[in-house]
LUMMI-72454 format. One record per atom (N, C-alpha, C): y, x negated, z. Coordinates in steps of 0.001 Angstrom, whole numbers, plus 500000, padded with zeros to 6 digits. Each point is the difference from the previous one (the first is absolute). Layout:
<atoms>
YXZ/...
</atoms>
This chain:
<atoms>
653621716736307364/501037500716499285/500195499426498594/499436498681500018/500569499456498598/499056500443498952/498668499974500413/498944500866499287/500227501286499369/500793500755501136/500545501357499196/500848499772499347/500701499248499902/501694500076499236/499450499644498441/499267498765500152/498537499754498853/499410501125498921/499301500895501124/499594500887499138/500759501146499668/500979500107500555/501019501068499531/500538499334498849/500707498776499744/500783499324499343/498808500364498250/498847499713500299/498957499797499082/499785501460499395/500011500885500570/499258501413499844/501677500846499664/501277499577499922/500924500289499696/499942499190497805/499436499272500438/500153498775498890/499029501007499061/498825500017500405/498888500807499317/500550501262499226/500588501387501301/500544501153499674/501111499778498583/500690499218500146/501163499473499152/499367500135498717/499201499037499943/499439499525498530/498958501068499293/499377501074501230/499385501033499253/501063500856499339/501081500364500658/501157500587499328/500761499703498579/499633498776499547/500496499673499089/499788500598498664/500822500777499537/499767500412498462/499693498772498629/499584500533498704/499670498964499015/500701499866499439/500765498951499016/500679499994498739/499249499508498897/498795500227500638/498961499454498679/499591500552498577/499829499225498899/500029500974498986/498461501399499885/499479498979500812/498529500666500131/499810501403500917/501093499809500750/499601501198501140/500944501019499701/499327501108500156/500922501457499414/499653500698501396/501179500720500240/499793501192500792/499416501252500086/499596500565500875/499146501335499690/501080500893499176/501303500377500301/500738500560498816/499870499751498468/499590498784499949/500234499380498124/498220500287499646/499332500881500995/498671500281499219/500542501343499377/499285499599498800/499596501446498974/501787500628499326/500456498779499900/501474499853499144/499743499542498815/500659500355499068/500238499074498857/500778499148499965/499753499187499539/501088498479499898/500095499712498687/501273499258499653/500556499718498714/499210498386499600/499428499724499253/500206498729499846/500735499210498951/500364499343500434/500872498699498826/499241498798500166/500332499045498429/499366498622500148/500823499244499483/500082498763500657/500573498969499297/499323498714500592/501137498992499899/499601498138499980/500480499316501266/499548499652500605/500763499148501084/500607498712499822/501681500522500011/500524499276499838/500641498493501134/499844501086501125/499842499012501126/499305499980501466/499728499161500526/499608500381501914/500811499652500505/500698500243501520/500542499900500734/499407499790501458/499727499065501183/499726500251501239/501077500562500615/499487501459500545/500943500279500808/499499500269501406/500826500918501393/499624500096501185/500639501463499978/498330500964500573/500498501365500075/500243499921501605/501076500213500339/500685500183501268/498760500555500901/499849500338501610/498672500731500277/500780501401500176/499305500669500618/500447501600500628/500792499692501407/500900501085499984/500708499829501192/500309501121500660/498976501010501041/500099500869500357/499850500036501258/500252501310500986/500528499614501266/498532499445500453/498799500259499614/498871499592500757/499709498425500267/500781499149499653/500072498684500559/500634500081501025/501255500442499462/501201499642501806/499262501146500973/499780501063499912/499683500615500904/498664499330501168/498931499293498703/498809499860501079/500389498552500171/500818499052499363/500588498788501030/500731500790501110/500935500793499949/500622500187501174/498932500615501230/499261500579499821/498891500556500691/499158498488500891/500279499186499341/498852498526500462/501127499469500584/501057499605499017/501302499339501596/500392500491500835/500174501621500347/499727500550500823/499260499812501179/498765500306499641/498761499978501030/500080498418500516/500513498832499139/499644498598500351/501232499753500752/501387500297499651/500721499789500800/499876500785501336/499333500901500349/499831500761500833/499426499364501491/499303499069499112/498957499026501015/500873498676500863/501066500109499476/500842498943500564/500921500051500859/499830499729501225/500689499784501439/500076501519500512/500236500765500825/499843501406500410/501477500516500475/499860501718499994/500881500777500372/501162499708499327/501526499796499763/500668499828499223/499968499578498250/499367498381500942/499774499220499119/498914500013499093/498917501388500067/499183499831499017/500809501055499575/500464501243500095/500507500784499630/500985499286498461/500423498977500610/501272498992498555/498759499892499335/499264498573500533/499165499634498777/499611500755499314/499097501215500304/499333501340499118/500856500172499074/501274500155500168/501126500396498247/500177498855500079/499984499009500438/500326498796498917/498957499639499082/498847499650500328/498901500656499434/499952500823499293/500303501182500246/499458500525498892/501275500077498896/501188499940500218/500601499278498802/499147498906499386/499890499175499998/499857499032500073/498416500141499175/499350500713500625/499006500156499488/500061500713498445/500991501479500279/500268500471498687/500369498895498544/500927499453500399/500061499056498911/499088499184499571/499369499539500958/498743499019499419/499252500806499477/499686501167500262/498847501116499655/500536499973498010/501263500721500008/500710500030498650/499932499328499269/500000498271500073/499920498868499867/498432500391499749/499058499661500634/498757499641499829/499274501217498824/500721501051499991/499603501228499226/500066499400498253/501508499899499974/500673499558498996/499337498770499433/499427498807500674/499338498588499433/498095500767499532/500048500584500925/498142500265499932/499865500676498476/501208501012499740/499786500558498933/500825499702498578/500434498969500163/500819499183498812/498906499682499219/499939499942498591/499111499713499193/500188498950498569/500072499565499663/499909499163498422/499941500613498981/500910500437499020/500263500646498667/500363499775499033/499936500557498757/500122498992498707/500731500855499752/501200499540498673/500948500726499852/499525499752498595/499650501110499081/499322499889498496/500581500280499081/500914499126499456/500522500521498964/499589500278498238/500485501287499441/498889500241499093/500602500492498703/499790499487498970/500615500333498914/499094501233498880/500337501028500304/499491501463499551/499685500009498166/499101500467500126/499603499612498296/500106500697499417/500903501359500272/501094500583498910/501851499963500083/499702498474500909/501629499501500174/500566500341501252/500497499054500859/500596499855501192/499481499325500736/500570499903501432/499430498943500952/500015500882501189/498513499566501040/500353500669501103/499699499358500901/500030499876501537/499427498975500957/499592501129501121/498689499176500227/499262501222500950/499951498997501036/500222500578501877/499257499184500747/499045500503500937/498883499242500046/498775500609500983/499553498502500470/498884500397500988/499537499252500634/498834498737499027/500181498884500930/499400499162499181/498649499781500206/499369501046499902/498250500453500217/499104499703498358/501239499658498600/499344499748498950/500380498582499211/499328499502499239/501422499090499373/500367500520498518/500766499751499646/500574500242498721/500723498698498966/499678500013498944/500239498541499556/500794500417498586/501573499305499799/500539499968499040/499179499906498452/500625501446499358/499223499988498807/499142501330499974/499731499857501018/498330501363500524/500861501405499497/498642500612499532/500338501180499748/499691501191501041/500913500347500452/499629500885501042/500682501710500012/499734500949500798/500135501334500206/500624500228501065/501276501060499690/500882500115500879/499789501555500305/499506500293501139/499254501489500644/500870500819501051/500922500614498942/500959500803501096/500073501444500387/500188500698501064/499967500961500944/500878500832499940/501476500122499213/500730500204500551/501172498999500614/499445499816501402/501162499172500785/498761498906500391/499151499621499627/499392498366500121/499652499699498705/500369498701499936/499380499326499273/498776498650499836/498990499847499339/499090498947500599/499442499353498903/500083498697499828/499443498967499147/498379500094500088/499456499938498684/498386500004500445/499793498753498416/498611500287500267/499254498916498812/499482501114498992/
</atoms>
């Protein structure tokens, strides 16, 4: 049984992390093909480490609760597996939520940027590039995203 709880625990872990959307400056969505985008340039005035929170949607708690479920299920019979199974799978839900939320937390820079026809702006995306005070860089916006590039 512990083998399964194993590979459920693992293949919950997996599903999670394919789910995860990008905040990267590099990755565009199939919507932002064949748009025009504005660009602006300016100077980097600063970096920031930051932490992009992960995703938090029911598909963690649901497929933890699905595994504490089935695992509490296995424990002592007739009544008493009947408890464990929802304690479990409470139990499971939260860890599931929990484990969703850490798998897909990511590392982000918070860029702040001084526009070279005046003003300041701070962009944050994922920390997939580096950017170094001074650099001249391009600010590539959508509409409603914005994304730091080189």
């Amino acid at each position: 049984m512990k083998a399964t709880r194993l590979l459920a625990i693992g293949l919950l872990s997996l599903f999670v992390a394919a789910c995860a959307s990008s905040n990267s400056g590099s990755v565009y969505s199939r919507d932002d093909a064949r748009k025009v985008q504005t660009v602006r340039t300016g100077i980097v005035e600063s970096v920031r480490q930051v932490k992009l929170e992960g995703t938090k949607t029911p598909i963690g708690t649901v497929a933890g609760g699905a595994v504490g479920g089935i695992a509490g299920s296995s424990v002592g019979g007739g009544r008493g597996s009947a408890i464990a199974a929802v304690i479990g799978a409470v139990a499971g839900g939260i860890a599931g939520s929990a484990i969703e939320e850490g798998v897909t937390r990511k590392d982000g820079l918070e860029i702040t940027i001084k526009l070279d026809g005046g003003g300041l702006v701070a962009v944050v995306q994922e920390a997939d590039e580096a950017f170094n005070i001074g650099e001249k860089v391009r600010l590539i916006e959508n509409g409603s995203t914005t994304r730091v590039s080189h």
